[in-house]
C-alpha positions as CSV (number, residue, x, y, z in Angstrom):
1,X,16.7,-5.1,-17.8
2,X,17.5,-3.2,-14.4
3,X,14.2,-1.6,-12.5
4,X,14.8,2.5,-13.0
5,X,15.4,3.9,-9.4
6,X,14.6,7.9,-10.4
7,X,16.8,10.6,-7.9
8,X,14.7,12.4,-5.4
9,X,12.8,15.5,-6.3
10,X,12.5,14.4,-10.4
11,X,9.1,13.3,-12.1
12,X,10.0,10.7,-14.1
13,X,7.5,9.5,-16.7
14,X,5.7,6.2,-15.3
15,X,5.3,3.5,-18.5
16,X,2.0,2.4,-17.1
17,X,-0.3,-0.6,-18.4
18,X,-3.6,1.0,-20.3
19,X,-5.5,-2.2,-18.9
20,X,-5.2,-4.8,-16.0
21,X,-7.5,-7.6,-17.8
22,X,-6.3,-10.7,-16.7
23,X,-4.6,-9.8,-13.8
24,X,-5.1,-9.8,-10.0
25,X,-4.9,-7.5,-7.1
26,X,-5.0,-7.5,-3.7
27,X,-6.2,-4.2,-1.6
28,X,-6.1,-4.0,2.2
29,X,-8.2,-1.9,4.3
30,X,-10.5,-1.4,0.8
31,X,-14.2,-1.3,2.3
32,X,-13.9,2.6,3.0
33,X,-11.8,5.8,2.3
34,X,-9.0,5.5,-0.3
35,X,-8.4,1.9,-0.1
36,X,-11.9,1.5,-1.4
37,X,-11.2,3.8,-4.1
38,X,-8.0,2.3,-5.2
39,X,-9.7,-1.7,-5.4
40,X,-13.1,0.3,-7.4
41,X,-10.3,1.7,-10.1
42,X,-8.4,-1.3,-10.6
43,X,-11.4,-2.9,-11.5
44,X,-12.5,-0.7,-13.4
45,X,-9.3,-1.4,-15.5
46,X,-10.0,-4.4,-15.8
47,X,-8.2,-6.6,-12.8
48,X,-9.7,-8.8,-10.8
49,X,-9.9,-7.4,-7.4
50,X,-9.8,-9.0,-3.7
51,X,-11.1,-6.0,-1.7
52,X,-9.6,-7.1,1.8
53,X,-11.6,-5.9,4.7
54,X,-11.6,-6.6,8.7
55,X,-15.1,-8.4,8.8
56,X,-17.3,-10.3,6.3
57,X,-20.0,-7.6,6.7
58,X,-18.5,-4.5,5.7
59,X,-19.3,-3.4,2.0
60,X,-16.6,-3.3,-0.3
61,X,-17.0,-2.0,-4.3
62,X,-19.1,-3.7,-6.7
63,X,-17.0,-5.9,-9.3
64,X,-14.6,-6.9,-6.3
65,X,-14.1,-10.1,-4.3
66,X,-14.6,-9.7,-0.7
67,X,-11.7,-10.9,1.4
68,X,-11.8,-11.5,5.2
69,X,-8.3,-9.7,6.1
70,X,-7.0,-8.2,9.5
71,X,-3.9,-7.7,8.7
72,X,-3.0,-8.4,12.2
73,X,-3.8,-11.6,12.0
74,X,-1.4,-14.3,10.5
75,X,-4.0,-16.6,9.6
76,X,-6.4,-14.1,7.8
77,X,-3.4,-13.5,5.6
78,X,-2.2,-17.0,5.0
79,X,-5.9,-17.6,4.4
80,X,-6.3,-14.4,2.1
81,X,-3.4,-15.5,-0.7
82,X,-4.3,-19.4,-0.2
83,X,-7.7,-18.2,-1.5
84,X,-6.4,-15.9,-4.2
85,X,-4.2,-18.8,-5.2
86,X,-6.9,-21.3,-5.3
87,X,-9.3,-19.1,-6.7
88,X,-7.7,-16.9,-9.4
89,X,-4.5,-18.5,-9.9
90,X,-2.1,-16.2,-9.9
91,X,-1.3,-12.8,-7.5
92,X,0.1,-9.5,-9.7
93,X,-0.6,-6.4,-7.3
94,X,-0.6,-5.8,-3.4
95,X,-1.7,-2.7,-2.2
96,X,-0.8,-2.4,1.3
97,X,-3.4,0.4,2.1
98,X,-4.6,-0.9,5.7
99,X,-3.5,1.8,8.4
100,X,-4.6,3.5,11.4
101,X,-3.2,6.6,13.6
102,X,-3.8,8.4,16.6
103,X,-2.6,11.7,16.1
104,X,-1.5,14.7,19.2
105,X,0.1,12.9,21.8
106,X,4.0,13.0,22.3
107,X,5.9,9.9,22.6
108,X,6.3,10.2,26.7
109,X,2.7,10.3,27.0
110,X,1.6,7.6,24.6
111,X,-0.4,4.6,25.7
112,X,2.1,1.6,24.8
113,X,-1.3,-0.5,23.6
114,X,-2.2,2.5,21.0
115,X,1.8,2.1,20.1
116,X,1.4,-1.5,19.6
117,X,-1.6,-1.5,17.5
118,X,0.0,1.1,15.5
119,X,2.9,-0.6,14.8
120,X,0.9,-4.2,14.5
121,X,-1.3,-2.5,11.6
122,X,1.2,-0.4,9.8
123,X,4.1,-2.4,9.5
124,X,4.1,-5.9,10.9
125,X,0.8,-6.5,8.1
126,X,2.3,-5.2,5.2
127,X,5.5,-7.1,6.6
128,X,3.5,-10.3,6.9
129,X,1.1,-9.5,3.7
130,X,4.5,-9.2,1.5
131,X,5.8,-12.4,3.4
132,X,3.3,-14.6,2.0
133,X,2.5,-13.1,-1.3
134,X,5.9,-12.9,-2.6
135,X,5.8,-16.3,-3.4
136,X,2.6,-16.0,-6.3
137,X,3.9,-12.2,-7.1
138,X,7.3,-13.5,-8.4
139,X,5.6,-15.7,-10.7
140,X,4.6,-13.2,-12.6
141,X,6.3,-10.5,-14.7
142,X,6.7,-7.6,-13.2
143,X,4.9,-7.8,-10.0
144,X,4.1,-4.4,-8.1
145,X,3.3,-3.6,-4.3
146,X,2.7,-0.5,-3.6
147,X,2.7,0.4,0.0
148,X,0.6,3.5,1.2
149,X,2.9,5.4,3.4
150,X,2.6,9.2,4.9
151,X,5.1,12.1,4.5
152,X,5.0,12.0,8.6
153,X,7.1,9.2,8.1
154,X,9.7,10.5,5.9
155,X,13.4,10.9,7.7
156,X,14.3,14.1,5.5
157,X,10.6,16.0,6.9
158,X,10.9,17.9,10.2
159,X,9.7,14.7,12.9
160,X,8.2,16.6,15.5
161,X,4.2,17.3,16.3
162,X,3.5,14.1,18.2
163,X,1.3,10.9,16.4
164,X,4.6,8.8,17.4
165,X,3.2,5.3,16.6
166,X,2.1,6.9,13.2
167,X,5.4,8.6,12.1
168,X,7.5,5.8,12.9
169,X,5.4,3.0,11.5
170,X,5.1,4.5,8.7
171,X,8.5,5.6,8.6
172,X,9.6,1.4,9.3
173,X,6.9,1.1,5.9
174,X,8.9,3.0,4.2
175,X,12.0,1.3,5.1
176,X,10.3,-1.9,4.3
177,X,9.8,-0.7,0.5
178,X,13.9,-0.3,0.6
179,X,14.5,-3.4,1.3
180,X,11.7,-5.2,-0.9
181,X,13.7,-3.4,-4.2
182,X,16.9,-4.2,-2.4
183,X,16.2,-8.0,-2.0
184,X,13.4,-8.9,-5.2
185,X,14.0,-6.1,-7.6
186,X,16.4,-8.1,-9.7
187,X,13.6,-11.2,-9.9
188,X,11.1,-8.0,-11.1
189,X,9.4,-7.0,-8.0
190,X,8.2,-3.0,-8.7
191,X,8.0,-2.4,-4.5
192,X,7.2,1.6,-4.3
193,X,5.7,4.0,-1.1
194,X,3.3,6.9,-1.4
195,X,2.4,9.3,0.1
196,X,-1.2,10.3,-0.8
197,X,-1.7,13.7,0.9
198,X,-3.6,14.8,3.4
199,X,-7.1,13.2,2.4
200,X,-10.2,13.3,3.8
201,X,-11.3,10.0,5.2
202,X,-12.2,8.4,8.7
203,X,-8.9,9.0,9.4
204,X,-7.4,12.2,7.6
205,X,-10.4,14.0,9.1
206,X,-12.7,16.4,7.6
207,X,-10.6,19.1,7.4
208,X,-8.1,17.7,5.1
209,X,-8.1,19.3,1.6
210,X,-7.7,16.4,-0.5
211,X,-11.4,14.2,-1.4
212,X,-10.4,10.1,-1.5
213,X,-10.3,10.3,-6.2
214,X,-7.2,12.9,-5.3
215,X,-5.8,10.2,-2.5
216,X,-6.1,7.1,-4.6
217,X,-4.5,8.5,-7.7
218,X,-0.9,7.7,-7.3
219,X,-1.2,4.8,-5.8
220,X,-3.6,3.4,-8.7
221,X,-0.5,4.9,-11.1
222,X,2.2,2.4,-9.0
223,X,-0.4,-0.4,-9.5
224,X,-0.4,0.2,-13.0
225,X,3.4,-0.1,-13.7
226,X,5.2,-2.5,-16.5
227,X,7.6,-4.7,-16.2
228,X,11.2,-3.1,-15.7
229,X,9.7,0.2,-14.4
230,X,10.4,1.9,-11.5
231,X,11.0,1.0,-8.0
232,X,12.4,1.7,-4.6
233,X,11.2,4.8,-4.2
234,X,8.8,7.5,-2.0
235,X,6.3,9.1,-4.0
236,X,4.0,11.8,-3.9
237,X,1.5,13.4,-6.9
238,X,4.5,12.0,-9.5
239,X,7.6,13.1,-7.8
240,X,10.1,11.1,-6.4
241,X,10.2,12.2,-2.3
242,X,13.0,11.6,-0.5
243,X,13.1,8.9,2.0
């Protein structure tokens, strides 16, 4: 059975799993802000979690594995699914939540170091993360990874107000998610983007209206998804964006 691809602008009922027991996820950048929140919920539903975090002393939430992972660096993410491999056996979700932004600047007045570590964070990790997990996810049925992008990124939104290395990173994310349905959908890869809002974290700031439960809420409902559900598409509180 074909994975659904719902039209922009719809809200297409998700068929979501009621529990994860028995299966495993993988969370980047999950010691703090919504990344932490989305690892604590899928354990909560009952999958076993690798909480992936930059260095071995950060806290990450109870009832989930610790996992050294920059995802700038090759060998913490080799390392990362050989242990998830090794230990657990199998590899069912990837959350690609791992980002960072400078925000203001215009692109003629950009450091190129704060471009490249923009870029090296939000798209060449996910790039590399979904590199070497594809191999476990497509073992199983209905693999999902959900990538945690930014409507700054979208092509169809208005791209002006600086934070360069942000909107087109993210944008690039987004493009990435096109071309994970494009290639794996048809071996049942479930590849989706959201957009989570303007959330108040380390890096939202405190002045963004949304708290981290509201942030982590779709992309917990993307981590949930059955076999043969939907894929290839931007999302944002249940509706389809466009790209």
């Amino acid at each position: 059975m074909p994975v659904t691809r719902p039209e922009p602008g719809t809200e297409p009922d998700l068929d979501l799993h009621d529990s994860l027991d028995g299966q495993v996820a993988l969370v980047t950048g999950a010691n703090r802000g919504i990344g932490a929140e989305i690892a604590r919920r899928l354990a909560e539903l009952g999958a076993t979690v690798y909480a992936g975090t930059r260095s071995v002393t950060n806290e990450v939430p109870d009832a989930c594995e610790s996992v050294t992972l920059d995802v700038t660096q090759e060998g913490d993410v080799e390392a990362a699914i050989t242990r998830i491999g090794d230990e657990a056996g199998r590899l069912d979700v990837v959350v690609n939540n791992a980002g960072v932004g400078t925000f203001g600047a215009e692109l003629h007045d950009e450091a190129v170091p704060i471009l490249d570590r923009t870029f090296s964070v939000n798209l060449r990790g996910p790039t590399l993360l979904a590199k070497y997990a594809l191999p476990p996810l497509l073992e199983r049925e209905g693999p999902r990874i959900v990538n945690v992008s930014s409507g700054m990124g979208a092509i169809e939104e208005t791209q002006s107000g600086g934070s360069p290395g942000y909107r087109i990173s993210k944008t690039g994310l987004n493009g990435l998610t096109a071309y994970l349905h494009g290639e794996y959908a048809d071996r049942g890869l479930l590849a989706n983007s959201v957009c989570p809002g303007w959330v108040d974290t380390e890096l939202g700031g405190e002045e963004a209206p949304r708290d981290v439960a509201t942030g982590a809420e779709m992309p917990v409902r993307l981590a949930r998804l059955r076999p043969d559900s939907v894929g290839g598409r931007f999302w944002r509180d249940g509706t389809v964006l466009e790209w």
